[in-house]
C-alpha positions in Angstrom: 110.9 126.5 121.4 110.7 130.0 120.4 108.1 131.0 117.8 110.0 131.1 114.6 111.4 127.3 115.1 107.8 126.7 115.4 106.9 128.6 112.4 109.8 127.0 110.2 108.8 123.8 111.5 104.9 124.2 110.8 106.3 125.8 107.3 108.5 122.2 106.8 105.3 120.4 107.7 103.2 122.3 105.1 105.2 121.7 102.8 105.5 118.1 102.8 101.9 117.5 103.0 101.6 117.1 98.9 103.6 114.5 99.3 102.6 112.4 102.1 99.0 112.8 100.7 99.8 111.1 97.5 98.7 107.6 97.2 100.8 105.0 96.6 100.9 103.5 92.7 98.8 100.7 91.8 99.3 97.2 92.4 98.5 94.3 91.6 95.0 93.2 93.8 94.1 96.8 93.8 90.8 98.7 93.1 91.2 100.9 89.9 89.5 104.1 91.2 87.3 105.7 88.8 88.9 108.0 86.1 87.2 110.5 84.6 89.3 111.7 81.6 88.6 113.3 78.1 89.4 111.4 74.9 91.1 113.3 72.2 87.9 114.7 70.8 87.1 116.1 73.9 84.6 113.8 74.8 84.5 112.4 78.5 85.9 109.0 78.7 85.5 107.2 82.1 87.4 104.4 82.9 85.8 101.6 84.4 84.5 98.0 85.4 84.5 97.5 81.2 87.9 98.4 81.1 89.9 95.0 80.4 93.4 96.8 79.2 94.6 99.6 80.6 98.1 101.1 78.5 98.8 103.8 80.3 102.1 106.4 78.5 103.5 109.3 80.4 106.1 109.9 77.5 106.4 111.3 73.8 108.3 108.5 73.1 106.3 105.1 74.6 103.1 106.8 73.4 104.3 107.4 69.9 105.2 103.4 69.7 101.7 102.2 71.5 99.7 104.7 68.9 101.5 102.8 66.7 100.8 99.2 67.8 97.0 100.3 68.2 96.7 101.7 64.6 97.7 98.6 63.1 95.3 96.4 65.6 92.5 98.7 65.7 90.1 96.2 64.8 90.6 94.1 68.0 91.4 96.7 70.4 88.6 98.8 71.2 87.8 100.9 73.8 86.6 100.5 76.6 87.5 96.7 76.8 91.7 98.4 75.6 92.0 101.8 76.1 95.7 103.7 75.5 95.7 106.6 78.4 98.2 109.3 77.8 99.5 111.5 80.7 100.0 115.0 78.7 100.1 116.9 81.6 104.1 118.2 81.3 102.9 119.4 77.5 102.7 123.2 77.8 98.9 124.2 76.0 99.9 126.1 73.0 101.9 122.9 71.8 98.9 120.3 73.0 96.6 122.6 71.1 98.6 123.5 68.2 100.4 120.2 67.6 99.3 117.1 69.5 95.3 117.0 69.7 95.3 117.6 65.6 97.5 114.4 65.5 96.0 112.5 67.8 92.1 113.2 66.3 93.5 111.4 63.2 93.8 108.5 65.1 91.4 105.5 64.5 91.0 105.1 68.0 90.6 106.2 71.7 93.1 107.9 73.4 92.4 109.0 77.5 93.8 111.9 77.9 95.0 113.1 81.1 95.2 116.7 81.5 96.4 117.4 84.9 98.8 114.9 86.6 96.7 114.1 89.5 94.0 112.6 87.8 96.5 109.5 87.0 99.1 109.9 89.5 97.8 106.2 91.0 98.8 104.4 87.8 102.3 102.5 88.0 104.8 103.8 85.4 108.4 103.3 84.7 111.2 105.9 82.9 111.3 105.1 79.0 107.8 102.4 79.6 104.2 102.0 78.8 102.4 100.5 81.4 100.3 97.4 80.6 97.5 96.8 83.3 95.3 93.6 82.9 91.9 94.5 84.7 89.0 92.2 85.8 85.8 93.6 87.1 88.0 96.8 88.1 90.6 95.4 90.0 94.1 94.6 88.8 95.0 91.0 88.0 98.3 92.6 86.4 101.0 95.0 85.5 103.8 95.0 82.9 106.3 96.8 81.0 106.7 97.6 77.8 109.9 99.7 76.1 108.8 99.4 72.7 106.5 97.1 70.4 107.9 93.5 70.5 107.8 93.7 74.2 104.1 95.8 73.7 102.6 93.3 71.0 102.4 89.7 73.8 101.0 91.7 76.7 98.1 92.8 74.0 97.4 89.6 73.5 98.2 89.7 70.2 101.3 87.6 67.8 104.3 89.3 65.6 
């Protein structure tokens, strides 16, 4: 092997490291690791052992309809027991600062917000879906999918 197929290999090799080092999603049995995120206000929010319901959104649209489902249960989903994680990381700055954190501090509630794409890139999603995780002690009893309210509302725990 001469030394620029060994350079284009090592180069091929390099390059596919980012992706062989990312973890696999989150199942069902597994440890959540801990999360360190900020909530809208900027405050740190850590997801943990207290956590019991995990909605994690990676999309304008799914996080539009859980902001909604949370605003009109607010009173019986409180953080950290339910906490709504939102995966802004594709939302260039000027239009998270201008446009999105205003909105989101009128919220009655916590929002997790995740920054850079790493920080949740362990949590299970789905095109067009939140993600519903039921946690117990830190570990994942179980995951669901939700495309918009009615489907949202059961896996809250709560009737419409």
């Amino acid at each position: 092997m001469n030394l620029a197929t060994y350079r284009r290999l090592l180069l091929s090799a390099l390059l596919c490291l980012p992706v062989m080092l990312q973890a696999a999603p989150l199942a069902k049995g597994s440890t959540l690791p801990p999360i360190t995120l900020e909530d809208q206000h900027g405050t740190p929010y850590i997801l943990g052992p207290d956590t019991r319901l995990l909605v994690f959104t990676s999309e304008k649209a799914t996080s539009a309809f859980v902001n909604e489902a949370f605003k009109g249960e607010q009173a019986r989903l409180k953080a950290p027991q339910v906490i709504h994680v939102s995966d802004i990381s594709a939302m260039p700055g000027v239009i998270t600062r201008m446009f999105a954190l205003p909105k989101l501090r009128d919220l009655p509630f916590t929002v997790a917000l995740a920054y850079k794409e790493m920080s949740v890139a362990d949590l299970p999603r789905q095109a067009g879906a939140a993600t519903v995780m039921r946690l117990q002690n830190g570990r994942v009893e179980s995951i669901a999918y939700a495309r918009n309210t009615q489907d949202l509302y059961p896996l809250l725990g709560l009737a419409r």
